[in-house]
C-alpha positions, 0 to 999 in steps of 0.5 A: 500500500503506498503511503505519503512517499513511501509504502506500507505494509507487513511484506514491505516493513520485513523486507526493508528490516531483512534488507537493513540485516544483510546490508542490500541497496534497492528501490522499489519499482511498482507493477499494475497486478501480481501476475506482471510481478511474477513475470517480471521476477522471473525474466529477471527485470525484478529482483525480488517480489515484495509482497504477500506472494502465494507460494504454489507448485506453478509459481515455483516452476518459474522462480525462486521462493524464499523461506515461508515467513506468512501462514495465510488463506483465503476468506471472503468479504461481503458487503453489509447490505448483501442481497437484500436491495431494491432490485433484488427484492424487484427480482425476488417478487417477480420470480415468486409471480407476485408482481403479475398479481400485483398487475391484476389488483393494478388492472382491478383498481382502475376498472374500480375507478372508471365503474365508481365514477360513473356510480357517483355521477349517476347517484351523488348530486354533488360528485365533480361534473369534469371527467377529470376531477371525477376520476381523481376522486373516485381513483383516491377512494379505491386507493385509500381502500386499497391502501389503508382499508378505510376510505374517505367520508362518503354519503351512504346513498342506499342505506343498510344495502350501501352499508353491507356494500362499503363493509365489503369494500374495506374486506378487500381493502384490507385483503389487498393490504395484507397480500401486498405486506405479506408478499414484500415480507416474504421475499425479503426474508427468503432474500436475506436467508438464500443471498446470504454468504458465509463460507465457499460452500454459498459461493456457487451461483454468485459473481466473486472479485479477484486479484488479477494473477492472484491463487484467489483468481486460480482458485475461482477458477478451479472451482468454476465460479463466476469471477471479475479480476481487479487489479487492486482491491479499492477497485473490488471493494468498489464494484462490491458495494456498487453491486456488480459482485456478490463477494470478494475472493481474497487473500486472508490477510488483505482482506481483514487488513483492508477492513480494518483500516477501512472502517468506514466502508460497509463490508465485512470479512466472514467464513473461516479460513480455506485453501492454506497457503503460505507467503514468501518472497519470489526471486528469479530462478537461481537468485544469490539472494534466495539462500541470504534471505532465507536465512534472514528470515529464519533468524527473524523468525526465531527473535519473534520480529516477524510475530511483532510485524504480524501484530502491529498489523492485524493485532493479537491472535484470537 
C-alpha cells in the first residue's frame, strides 16, 4: 500500500528490516497486478517480489521462493447490505409471480375507478361534473381502500344495502393490504436467508472479485465460479458495494487488513479460513539472494520480529 512517499505494509516493513540485516541497496519499482510481478521476477527485470506472494507448485516452476515467513488463506468479504436491495427484492417478487398479481389488483383498481365514477355521477348530486376531477376522486377512494382499508367520508346513498356494500369494500381493502405486506415480507426474508454468504460452500451461483494473477483468481477458477479480476482491491471493494459482485475472493490477510483500516466502508470479512497457503518472497530462478534471505528470515523468525510485524498489523491472535 503506498503511503505519503513511501509504502506500507507487513511484506514491505520485513523486507526493508531483512534488507537493513544483510546490508542490500534497492528501490522499489511498482507493477499494475501480481501476475506482471511474477513475470517480471522471473525474466529477471525484478529482483525480488515484495509482497504477500502465494507460494504454489506453478509459481515455483518459474522462480525462486524464499523461506515461508506468512501462514495465510483465503476468506471472503461481503458487503453489509448483501442481497437484500431494491432490485433484488424487484427480482425476488417477480420470480415468486407476485408482481403479475400485483398487475391484476393494478388492472382491478382502475376498472374500480372508471365503474365508481360513473356510480357517483349517476347517484351523488354533488360528485365533480369534469371527467377529470371525477376520476381523481373516485381513483383516491379505491386507493385509500386499497391502501389503508378505510376510505374517505362518503354519503351512504342506499342505506343498510350501501352499508353491507362499503363493509365489503374495506374486506378487500384490507385483503389487498395484507397480500401486498405479506408478499414484500416474504421475499425479503427468503432474500436475506438464500443471498446470504458465509463460507465457499454459498459461493456457487454468485459473481466473486479477484486479484488479477492472484491463487484467489486460480482458485475461482478451479472451482468454476463466476469471477471479475481487479487489479487492486479499492477497485473490488468498489464494484462490491456498487453491486456488480456478490463477494470478494481474497487473500486472508488483505482482506481483514483492508477492513480494518477501512472502517468506514460497509463490508465485512466472514467464513473461516480455506485453501492454506503460505507467503514468501519470489526471486528469479537461481537468485544469490534466495539462500541470504532465507536465512534472514529464519533468524527473524526465531527473535519473534516477524510475530511483532504480524501484530502491529492485524493485532493479537484470537
Amino acid at each position: 500500500m503506498e503511503e505519503g512517499n513511501g509504502y506500507s505494509g507487513m511484506a514491505i516493513d520485513l523486507w526493508e528490516m531483512l534488507a537493513e540485516d544483510a546490508e542490500l541497496d534497492f528501490r522499489y519499482e511498482v507493477y499494475p497486478n501480481l501476475r506482471t510481478l511474477v513475470e517480471a521476477t522471473e525474466t529477471g527485470q525484478a529482483d525480488v517480489a515484495v509482497t504477500n506472494l502465494t507460494i504454489n507448485r506453478d509459481r515455483a516452476e518459474r522462480i525462486d521462493f524464499t523461506h515461508p515467513w506468512f501462514d495465510a488463506g483465503q476468506r471472503i468479504m461481503i458487503g453489509e447490505h448483501q442481497g437484500t436491495g431494491f432490485w433484488a427484492v424487484v427480482k425476488g417478487l417477480q420470480a415468486s409471480g407476485h408482481l403479475t398479481a400485483y398487475a391484476w389488483i393494478g388492472l382491478v383498481i382502475l376498472m374500480a375507478t372508471v365503474v365508481l365514477t360513473l356510480f357517483d355521477r349517476q347517484f351523488d348530486k354533488n360528485f365533480p361534473r369534469r371527467w377529470p376531477d371525477g376520476i381523481a376522486e373516485s381513483f383516491y377512494t379505491v386507493m385509500s381502500v386499497a391502501t389503508s382499508g378505510k376510505p374517505p367520508s362518503r354519503k351512504n346513498l342506499f342505506g343498510w344495502v350501501g352499508r353491507i356494500w362499503q363493509g365489503l369494500w374495506l374486506v378487500c381493502g384490507i385483503a389487498v393490504l395484507a397480500y401486498v405486506t405479506s408478499s414484500v415480507t416474504s421475499v425479503m426474508t427468503t432474500l436475506a436467508i438464500t443471498s446470504s454468504i458465509n463460507s465457499a460452500a454459498d459461493l456457487p451461483g454468485r459473481t466473486v472479485g479477484v486479484l488479477e494473477g492472484s491463487v484467489s483468481q486460480d482458485y475461482a477458477r478451479n472451482a468454476g465460479l463466476r469471477h471479475i479480476s481487479f487489479d487492486h482491491i479499492e477497485d473490488g471493494v468498489e464494484a462490491l458495494i456498487d453491486g456488480r459482485i456478490d463477494a470478494i475472493v481474497g487473500d486472508a490477510p488483505v482482506l481483514e487488513y483492508y477492513v480494518r483500516t477501512n472502517a468506514d466502508q460497509p463490508v465485512s470479512v466472514v467464513g473461516a479460513l480455506f485453501e492454506p497457503d503460505k507467503y514468501g518472497f519470489a526471486l528469479p530462478n537461481n537468485s544469490a539472494l534466495t539462500r541470504t534471505l532465507t536465512v534472514e528470515l529464519i533468524g527473524a523468525h526465531e527473535r519473534g520480529e516477524i510475530e511483532n510485524i504480524r501484530t502491529r498489523y492485524f493485532g493479537e491472535h484470537p
